[in-house]
N, C-alpha and C positions, 0 to 999 in steps of 0.2 A: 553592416557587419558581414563580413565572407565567410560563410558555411566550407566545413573541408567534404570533400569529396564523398567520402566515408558517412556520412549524415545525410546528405543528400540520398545515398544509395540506400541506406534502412528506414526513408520514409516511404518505399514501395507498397506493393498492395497484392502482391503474391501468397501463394497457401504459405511457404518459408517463411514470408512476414508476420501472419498469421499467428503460428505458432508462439508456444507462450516461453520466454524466453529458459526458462527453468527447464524445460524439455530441450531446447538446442544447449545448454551448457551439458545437461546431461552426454547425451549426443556427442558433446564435442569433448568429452573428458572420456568416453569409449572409445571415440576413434583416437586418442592420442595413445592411451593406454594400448588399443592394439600394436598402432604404430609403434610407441617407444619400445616395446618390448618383444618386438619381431626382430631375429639375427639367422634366418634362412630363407633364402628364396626371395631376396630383398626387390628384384627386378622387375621380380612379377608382382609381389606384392605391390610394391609401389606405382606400380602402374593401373592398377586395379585402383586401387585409394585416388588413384588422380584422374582415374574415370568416375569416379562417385562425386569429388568434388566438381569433375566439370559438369556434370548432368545436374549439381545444386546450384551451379551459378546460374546454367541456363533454366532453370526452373524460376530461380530469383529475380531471370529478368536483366540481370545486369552484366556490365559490357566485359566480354570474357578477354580481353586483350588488358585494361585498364588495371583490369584485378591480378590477373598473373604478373603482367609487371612489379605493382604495388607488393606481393606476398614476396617477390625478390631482394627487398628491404633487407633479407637477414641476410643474404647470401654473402656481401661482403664480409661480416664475423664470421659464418662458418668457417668460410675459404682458407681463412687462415689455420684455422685447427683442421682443418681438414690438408692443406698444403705440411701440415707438419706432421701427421701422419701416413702424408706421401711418402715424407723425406724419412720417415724413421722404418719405411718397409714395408707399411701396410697400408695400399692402397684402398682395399676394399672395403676399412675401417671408414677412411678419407669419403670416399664415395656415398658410403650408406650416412654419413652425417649430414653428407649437402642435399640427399634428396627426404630426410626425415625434419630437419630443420626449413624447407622448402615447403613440405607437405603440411607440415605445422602448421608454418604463419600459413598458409593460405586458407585450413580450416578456421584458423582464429579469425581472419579476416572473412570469410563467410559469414560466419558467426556476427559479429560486428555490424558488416554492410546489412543485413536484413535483422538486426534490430536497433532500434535507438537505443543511445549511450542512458539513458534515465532508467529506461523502463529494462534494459540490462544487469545495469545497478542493484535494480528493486528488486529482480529474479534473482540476482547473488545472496541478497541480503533476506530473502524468505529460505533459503537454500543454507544458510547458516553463516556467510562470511562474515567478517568483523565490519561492523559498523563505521568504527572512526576510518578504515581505511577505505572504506565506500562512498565516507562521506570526504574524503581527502579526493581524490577521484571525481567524486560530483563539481566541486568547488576549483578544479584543476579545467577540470571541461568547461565549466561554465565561462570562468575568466582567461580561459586562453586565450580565445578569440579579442578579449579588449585588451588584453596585452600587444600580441598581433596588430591591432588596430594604432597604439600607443606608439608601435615600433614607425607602422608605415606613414606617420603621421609626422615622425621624427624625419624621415628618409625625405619626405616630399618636403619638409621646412628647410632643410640641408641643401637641397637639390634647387629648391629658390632663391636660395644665396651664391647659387652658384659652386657650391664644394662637388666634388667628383670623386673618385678611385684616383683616376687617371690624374688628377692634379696634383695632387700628396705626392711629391717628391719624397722615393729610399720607403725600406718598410717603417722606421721607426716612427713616421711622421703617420701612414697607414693604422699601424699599431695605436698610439695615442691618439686617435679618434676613434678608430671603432671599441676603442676601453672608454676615452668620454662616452662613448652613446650609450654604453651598456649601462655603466654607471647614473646615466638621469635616466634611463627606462628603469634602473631597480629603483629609484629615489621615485619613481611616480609611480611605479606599480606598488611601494609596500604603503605611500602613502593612500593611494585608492584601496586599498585595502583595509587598513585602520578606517579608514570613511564607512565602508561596508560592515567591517565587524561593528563598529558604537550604531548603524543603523538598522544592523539584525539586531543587537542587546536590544537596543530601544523598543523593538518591536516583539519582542519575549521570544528572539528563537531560542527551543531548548537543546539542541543540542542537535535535532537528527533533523531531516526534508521528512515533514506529512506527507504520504501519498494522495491523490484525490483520488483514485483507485486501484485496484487490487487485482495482478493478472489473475484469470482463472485457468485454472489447470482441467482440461478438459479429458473425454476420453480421444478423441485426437490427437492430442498432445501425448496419451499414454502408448496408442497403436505406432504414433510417431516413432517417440522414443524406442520402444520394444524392435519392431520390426529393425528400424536400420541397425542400433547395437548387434542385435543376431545376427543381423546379414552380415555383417564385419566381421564377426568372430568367424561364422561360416566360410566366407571366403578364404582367411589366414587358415583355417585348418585344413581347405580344400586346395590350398596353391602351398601350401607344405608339404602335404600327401601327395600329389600329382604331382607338380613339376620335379 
């Protein structure tokens, strides 16, 4: 099975790993809140916030080239809503969405890489989120990767008969294969899935994932949390007033 990148990077062992994931959501729902709600002095702001996040990567450990690429993911969407509030006159509108939608994902993606997608889960769901959606998510994470697996497994039987891109003469011929393929990965992925549900019934799942334990919120996790939220507000009030 291939692990995505993102998994790999929150099995680390950093103090940021450390922490208990209900303190970095906290954390990470301050600093949006600050961000989303700043409309002064957006340059320095923004620049301040993406010096907190680089000093979080580099504290986490992990490869600060890899990761700002990756939080780049949204910039195609914005661009667009942002290219059309070029076009309607308001550049500065345009501007402050690509670097607020930038600085986003990238705290989400923080957030993410230093902790597992489980025990993330489990911090939302002591924190109060809705269950079946956490557990829609759990089960999403789980089976993706055998999906993945189902796909490359298709790709490499394909490819020993000999089919290619480049053979498929004209797109229509393109077209109706890659709709074939789709078509027997969902035929195999809903039927492994019926395999799975009558093997969870069988085995009395009730409804939700048992933990085997319980993060603890510590007083680290409280100085955590406190200290950087202040610091964030502090700064937004101090590069509002000064610059």
């Amino acid at each position: 099975m291939h692990h995505v990148t993102l998994d790999q990077w929150s099995r680390g062992g950093s103090a940021l790993h450390r922490r208990d994931p209900r303190a970095k959501i906290a954390t990470l729902i301050g600093f949006l809140v600050v961000l989303g709600t700043a409309h002064r002095d957006l340059a320095w702001l923004g620049a301040a916030l993406f010096a907190i996040l680089l000093a979080g990567l580099w504290s986490a450990r992990l490869p600060l080239g890899p990761a700002l690429a990756r939080a780049g993911a949204v910039l195609p969407f914005t661009a667009v809503f942002a290219g059309i509030s070029w076009l309607a006159g308001d550049p500065a509108r345009g501007a402050a969405l690509v670097m607020k939608s930038y600085l986003s994902a990238l705290a989400v993606l923080l957030v993410v890489s230093t902790t597992p997608l489980p025990l993330l889960l489990r911090g939302m769901e002591m924190t109060g989120a809705p269950r079946f959606l956490l557990m829609v998510a759990q089960f999403l994470y789980r089976y993706l990767f055998v999906i993945s697996e189902e796909a490359q497994h298709m790709r490499k039987a394909a490819a020993a008969r000999g089919a290619t891109v480049q053979g498929m003469a004209g797109n229509s011929a393109r077209f109706k294969a890659a709709a074939g393929a789709l078509a027997v990965l969902f035929a195999r992925s809903y039927a492994r899935a019926e395999d799975i549900h009558r093997a969870m019934l069988s085995r009395g799942f009730p409804g939700y994932f048992r933990p085997l334990s319980a993060p603890q919120f510590g007083r680290a996790d409280s100085l955590f949390v406190t200290f950087l939220v202040i610091s964030l507000i502090v700064i937004r009030i101090f590069i509002e007033k000064v610059a």
